[in-house]
Backbone as ProteinMPNN parsed JSONL, in Angstrom:
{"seq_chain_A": "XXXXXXXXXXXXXXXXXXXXXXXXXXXXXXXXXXXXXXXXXXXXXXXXX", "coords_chain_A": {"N_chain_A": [[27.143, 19.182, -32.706], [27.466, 16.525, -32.283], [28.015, 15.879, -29.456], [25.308, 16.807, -28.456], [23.224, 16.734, -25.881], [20.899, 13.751, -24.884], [18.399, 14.193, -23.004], [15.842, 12.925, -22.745], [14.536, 10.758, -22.375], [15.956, 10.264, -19.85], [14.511, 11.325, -17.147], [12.369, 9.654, -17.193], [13.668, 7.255, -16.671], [14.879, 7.679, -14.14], [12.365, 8.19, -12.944], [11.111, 5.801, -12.922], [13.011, 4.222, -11.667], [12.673, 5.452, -8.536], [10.155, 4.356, -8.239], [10.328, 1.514, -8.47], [11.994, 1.605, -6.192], [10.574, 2.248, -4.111], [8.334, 0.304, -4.557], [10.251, -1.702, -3.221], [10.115, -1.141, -0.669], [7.916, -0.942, 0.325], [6.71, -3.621, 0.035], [9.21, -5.012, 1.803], [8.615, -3.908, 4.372], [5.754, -4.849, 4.136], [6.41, -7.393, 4.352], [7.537, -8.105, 7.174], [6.236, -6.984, 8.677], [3.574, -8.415, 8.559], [2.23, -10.707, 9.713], [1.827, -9.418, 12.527], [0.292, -7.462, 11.377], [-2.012, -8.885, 10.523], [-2.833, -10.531, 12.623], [-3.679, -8.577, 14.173], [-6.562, -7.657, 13.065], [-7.71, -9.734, 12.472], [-8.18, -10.233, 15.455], [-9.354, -7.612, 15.476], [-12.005, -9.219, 14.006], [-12.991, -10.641, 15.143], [-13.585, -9.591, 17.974], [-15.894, -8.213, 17.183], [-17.501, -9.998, 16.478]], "CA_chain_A": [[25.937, 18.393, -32.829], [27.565, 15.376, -31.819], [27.885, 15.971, -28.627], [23.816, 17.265, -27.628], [22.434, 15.72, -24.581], [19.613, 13.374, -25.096], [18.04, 13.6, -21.466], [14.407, 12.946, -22.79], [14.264, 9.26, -21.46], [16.372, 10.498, -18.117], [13.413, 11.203, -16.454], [11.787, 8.574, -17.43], [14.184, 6.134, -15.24], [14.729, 8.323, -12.754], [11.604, 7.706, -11.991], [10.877, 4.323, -13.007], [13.988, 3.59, -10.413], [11.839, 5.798, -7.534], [8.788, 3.615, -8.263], [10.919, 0.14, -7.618], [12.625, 1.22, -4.489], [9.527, 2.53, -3.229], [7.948, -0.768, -4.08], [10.465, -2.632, -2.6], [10.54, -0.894, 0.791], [6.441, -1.555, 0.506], [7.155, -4.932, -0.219], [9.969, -5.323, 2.619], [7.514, -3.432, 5.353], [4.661, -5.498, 4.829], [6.862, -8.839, 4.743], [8.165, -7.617, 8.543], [4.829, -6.584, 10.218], [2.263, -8.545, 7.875], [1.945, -11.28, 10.469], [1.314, -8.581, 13.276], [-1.191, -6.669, 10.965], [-2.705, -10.153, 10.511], [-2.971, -10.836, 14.429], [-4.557, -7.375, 14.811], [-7.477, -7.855, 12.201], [-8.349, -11.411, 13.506], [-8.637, -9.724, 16.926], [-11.271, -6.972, 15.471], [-13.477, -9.513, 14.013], [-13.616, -11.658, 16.641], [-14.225, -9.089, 18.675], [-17.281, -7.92, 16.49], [-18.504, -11.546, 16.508]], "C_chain_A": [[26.151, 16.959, -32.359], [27.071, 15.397, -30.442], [26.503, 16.915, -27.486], [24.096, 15.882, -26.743], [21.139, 15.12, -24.959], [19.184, 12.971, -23.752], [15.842, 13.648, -21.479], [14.249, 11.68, -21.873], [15.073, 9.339, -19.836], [15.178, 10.225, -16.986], [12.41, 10.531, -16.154], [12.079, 7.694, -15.915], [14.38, 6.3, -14.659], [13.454, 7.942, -12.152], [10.745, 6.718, -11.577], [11.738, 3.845, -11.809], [13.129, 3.911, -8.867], [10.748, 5.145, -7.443], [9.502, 2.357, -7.906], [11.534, 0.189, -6.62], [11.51, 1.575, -3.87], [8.1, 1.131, -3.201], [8.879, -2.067, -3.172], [10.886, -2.359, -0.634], [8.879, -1.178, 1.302], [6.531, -3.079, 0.715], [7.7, -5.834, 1.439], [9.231, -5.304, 3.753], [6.382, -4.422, 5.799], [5.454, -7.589, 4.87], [7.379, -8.866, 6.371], [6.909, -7.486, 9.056], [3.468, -7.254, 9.737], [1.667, -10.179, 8.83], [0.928, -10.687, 11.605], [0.285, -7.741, 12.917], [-2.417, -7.625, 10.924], [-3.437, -10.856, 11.767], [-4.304, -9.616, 14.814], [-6.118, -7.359, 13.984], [-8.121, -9.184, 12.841], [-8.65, -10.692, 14.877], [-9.456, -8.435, 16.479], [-12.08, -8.081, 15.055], [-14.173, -10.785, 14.801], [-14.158, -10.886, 17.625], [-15.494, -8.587, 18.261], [-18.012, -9.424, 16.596], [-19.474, -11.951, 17.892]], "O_chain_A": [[25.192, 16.245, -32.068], [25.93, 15.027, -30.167], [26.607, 17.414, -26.366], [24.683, 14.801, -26.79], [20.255, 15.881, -25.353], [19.398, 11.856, -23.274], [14.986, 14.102, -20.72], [13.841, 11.75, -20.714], [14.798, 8.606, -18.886], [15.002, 9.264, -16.238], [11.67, 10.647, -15.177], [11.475, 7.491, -14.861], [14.35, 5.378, -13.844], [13.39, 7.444, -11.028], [10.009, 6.583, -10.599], [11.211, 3.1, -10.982], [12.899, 2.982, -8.094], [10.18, 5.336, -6.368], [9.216, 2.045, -6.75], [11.784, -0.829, -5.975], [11.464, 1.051, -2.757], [7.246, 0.961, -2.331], [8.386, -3.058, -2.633], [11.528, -2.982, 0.212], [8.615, -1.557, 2.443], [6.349, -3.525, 1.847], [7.121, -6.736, 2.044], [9.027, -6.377, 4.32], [6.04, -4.784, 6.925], [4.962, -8.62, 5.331], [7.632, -10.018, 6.72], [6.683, -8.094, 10.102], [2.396, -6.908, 10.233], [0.604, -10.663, 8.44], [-0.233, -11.055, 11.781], [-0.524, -7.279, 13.723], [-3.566, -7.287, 11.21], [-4.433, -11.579, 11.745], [-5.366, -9.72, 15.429], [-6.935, -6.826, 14.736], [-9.015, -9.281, 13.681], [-9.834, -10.825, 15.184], [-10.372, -8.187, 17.263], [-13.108, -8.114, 15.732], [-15.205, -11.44, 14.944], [-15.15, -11.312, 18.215], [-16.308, -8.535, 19.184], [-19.21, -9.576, 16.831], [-20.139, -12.987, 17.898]]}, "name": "protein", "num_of_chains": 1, "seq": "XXXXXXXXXXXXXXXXXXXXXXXXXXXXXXXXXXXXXXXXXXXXXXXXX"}
């Protein structure tokens, strides 16, 4: 009895950890191209204007 596994909260941070690398590759992504997405948006609504 000592030695049970308590792997209730495992899963938990397993996938609490998959939710912060997947925000920080969101994160990383739009710090790299959020200029160039920024460029491309200004050039639709100018062109609508």
């Amino acid at each position: 009895m000592l030695f049970m596994h308590r792997e209730n909260g495992q899963g938990l941070v397993e996938y609490a950890l998959v939710l912060v690398l997947v925000a920080v590759v969101v994160i990383a992504i739009l710090t790299l191209l959020g200029p160039q997405i920024s460029n491309v948006f200004s050039r639709i609504t100018s062109g609508l204007s």
